[in-house]
C-alpha atoms as an extended CHARMM CRD file, in Angstrom:
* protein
*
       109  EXT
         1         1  UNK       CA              1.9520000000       -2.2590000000      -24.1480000000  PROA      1               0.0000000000
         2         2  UNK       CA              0.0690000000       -1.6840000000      -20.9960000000  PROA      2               0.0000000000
         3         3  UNK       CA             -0.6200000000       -2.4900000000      -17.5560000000  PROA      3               0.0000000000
         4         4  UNK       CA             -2.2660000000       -5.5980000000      -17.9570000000  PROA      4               0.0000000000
         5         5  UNK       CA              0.6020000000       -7.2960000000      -17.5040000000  PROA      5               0.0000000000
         6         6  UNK       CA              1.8520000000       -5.5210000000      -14.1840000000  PROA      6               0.0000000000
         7         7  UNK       CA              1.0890000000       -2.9400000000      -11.2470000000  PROA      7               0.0000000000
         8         8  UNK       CA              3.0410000000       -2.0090000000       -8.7520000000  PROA      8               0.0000000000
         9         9  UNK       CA              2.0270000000        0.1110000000       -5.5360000000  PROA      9               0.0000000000
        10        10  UNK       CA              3.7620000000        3.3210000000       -4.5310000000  PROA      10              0.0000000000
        11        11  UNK       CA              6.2610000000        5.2290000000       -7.1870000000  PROA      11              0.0000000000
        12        12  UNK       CA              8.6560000000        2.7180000000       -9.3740000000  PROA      12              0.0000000000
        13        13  UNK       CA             10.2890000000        3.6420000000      -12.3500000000  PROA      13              0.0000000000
        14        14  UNK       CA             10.8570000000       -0.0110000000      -13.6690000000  PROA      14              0.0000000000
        15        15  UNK       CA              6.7570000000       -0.4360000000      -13.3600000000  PROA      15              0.0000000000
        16        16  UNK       CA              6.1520000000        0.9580000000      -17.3530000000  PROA      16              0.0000000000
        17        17  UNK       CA              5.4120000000        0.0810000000      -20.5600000000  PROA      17              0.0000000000
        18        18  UNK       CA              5.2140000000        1.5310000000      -24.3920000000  PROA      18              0.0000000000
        19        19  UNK       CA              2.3640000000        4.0090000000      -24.5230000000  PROA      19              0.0000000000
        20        20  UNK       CA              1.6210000000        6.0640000000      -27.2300000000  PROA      20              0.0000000000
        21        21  UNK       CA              4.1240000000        7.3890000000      -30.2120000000  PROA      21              0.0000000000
        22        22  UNK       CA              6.6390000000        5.2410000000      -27.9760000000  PROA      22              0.0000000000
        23        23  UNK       CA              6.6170000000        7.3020000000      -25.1560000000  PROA      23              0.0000000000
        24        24  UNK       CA              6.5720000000        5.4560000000      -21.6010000000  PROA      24              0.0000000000
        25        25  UNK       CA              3.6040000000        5.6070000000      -19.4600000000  PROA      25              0.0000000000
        26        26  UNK       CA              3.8000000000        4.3530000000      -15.9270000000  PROA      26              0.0000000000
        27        27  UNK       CA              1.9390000000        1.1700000000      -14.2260000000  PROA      27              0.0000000000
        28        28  UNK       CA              2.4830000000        2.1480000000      -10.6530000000  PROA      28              0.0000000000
        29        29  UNK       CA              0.0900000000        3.9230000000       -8.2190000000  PROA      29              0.0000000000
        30        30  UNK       CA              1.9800000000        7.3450000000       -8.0910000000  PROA      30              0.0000000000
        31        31  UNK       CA              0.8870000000        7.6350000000      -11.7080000000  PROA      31              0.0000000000
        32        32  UNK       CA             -2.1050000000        9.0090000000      -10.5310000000  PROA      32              0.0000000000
        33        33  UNK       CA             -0.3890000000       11.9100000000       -9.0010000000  PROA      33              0.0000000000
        34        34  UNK       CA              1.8970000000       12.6570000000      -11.6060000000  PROA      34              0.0000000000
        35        35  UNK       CA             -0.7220000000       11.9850000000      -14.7110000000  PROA      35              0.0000000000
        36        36  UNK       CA              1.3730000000        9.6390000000      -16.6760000000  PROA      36              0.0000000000
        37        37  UNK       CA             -0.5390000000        6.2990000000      -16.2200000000  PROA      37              0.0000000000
        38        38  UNK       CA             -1.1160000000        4.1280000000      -19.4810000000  PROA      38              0.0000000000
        39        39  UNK       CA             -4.5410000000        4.0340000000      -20.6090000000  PROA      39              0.0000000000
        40        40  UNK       CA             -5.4710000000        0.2330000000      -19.3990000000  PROA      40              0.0000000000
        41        41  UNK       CA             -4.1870000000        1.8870000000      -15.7800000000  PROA      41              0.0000000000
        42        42  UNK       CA             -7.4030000000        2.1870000000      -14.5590000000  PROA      42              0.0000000000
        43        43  UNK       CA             -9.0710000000       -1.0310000000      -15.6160000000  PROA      43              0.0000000000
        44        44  UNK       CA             -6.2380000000       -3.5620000000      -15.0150000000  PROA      44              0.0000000000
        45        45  UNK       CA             -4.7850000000       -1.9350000000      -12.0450000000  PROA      45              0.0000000000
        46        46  UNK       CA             -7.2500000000        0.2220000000       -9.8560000000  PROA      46              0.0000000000
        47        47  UNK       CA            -10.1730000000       -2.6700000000       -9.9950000000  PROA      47              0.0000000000
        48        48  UNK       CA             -7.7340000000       -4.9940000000       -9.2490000000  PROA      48              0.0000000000
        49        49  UNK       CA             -5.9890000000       -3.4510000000       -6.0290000000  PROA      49              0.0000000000
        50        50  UNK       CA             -6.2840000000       -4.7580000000       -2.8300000000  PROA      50              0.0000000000
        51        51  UNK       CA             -5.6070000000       -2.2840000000        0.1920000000  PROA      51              0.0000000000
        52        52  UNK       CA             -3.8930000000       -3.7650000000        3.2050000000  PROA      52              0.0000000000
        53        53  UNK       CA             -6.0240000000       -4.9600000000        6.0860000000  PROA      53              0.0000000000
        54        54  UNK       CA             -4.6840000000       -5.6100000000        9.7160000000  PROA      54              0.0000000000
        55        55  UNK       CA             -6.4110000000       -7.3170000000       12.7210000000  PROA      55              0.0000000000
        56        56  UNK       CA             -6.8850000000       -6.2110000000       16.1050000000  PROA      56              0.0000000000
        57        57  UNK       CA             -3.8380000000       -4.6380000000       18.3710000000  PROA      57              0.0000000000
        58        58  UNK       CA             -2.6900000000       -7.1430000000       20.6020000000  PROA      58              0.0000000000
        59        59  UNK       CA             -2.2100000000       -6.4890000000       24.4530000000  PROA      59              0.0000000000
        60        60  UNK       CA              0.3260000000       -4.2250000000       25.9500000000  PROA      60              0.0000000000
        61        61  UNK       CA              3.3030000000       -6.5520000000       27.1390000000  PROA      61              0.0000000000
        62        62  UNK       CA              4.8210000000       -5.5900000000       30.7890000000  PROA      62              0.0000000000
        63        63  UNK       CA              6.5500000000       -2.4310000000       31.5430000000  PROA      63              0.0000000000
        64        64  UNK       CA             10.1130000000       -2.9080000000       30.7040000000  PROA      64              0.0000000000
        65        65  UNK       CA             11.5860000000       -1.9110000000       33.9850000000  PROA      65              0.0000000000
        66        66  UNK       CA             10.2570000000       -3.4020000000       37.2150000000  PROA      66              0.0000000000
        67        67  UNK       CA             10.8510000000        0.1160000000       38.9830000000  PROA      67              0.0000000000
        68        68  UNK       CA             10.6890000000        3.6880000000       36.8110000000  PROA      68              0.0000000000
        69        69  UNK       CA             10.6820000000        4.5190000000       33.8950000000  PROA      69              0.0000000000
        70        70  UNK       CA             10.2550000000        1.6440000000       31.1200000000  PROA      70              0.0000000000
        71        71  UNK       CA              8.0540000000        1.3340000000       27.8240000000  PROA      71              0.0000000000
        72        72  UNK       CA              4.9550000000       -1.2280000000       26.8550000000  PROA      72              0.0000000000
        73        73  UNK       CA              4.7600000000       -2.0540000000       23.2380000000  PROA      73              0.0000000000
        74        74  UNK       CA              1.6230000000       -4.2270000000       21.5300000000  PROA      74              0.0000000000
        75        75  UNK       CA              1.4580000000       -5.0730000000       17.7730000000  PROA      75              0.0000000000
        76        76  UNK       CA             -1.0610000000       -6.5300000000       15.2220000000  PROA      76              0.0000000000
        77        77  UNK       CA             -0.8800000000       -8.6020000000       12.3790000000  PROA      77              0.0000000000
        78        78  UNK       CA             -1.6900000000       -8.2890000000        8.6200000000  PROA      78              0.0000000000
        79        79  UNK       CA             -4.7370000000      -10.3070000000        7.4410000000  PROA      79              0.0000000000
        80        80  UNK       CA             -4.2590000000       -9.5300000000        3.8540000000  PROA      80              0.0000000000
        81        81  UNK       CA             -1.6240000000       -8.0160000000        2.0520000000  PROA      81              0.0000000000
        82        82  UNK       CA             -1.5980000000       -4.6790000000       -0.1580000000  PROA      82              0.0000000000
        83        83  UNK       CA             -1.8690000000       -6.0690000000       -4.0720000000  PROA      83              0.0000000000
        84        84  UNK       CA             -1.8250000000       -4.1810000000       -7.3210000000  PROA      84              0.0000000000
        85        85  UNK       CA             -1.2110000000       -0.6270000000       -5.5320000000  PROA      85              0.0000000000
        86        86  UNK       CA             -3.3750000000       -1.2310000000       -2.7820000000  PROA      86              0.0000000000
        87        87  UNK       CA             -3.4250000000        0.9360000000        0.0330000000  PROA      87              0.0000000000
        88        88  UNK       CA             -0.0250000000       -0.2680000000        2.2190000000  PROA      88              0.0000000000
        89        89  UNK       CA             -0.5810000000       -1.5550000000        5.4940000000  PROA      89              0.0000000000
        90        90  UNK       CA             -0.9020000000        0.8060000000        8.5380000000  PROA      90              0.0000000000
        91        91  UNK       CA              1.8410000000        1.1330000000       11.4560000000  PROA      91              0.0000000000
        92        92  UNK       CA              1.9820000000       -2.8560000000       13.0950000000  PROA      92              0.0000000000
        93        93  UNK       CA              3.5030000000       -1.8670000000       16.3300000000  PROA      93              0.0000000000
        94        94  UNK       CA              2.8190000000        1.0750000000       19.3310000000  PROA      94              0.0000000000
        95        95  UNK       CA              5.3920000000        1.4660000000       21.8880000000  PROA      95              0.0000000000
        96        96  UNK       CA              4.1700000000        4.1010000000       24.7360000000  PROA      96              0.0000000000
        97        97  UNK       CA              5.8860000000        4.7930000000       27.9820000000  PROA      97              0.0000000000
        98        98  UNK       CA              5.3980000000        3.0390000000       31.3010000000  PROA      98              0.0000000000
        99        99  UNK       CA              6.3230000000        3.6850000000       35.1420000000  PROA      99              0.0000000000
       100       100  UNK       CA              7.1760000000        0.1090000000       36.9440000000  PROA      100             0.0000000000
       101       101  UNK       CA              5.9530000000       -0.0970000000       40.2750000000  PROA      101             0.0000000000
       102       102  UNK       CA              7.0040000000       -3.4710000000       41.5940000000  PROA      102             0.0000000000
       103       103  UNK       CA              6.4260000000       -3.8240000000       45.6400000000  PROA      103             0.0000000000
       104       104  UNK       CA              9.9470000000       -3.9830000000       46.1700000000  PROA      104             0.0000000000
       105       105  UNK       CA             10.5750000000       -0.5620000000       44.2020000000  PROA      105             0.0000000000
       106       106  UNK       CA             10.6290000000        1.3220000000       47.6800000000  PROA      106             0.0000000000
       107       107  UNK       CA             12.3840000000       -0.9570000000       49.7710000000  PROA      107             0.0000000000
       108       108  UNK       CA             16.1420000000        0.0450000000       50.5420000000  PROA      108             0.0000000000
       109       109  UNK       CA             19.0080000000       -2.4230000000       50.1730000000  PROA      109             0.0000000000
């Protein structure tokens, strides 16, 4: 067994193979924290991972309410996915509070 074969990001359980004496050892990145990566982890897994990589936040769309209180929101895109327990991609959207001040905000009906 080993990890040449498969390597999954974060903490899965069904990401394994046969290690030594038949004892499971692990092919996903939380291996690393819990110490029970197969031996090929390293070499077929860590070399090969690709950490997410985003592009540039967008602009801030229009306040959501033409008069008071109201929210903006912007996002980015992902230029290249996480592989082989890469690092996973960042937040893709910000939503932040706005105050809409339209001209006709003040003017009684």
């Amino acid at each position: 067994g080993g990890c040449w074969h498969q390597c999954c990001p974060g903490r899965n359980n069904a990401c394994w193979a046969a290690g030594a004496h038949r004892a499971r050892c692990y092919c996903d990145s939380y291996c690393e924290r819990t110490g029970d990566c197969c031996e090929d982890y390293q070499a077929a897994c860590r070399r090969a991972a690709v950490g997410c990589a985003v592009g540039p936040w967008g602009p801030w769309s229009r306040c959501s309410s033409l008069c008071g209180v109201g929210s903006k929101a912007r996002s980015r895109q992902v230029t290249v996915p996480p592989r082989h327990g890469g690092e996973p991609c960042p937040d893709l959207k910000q939503r932040r509070g706005c105050l809409g001040e339209h001209p006709t905000c003040g003017t009684a009906k």
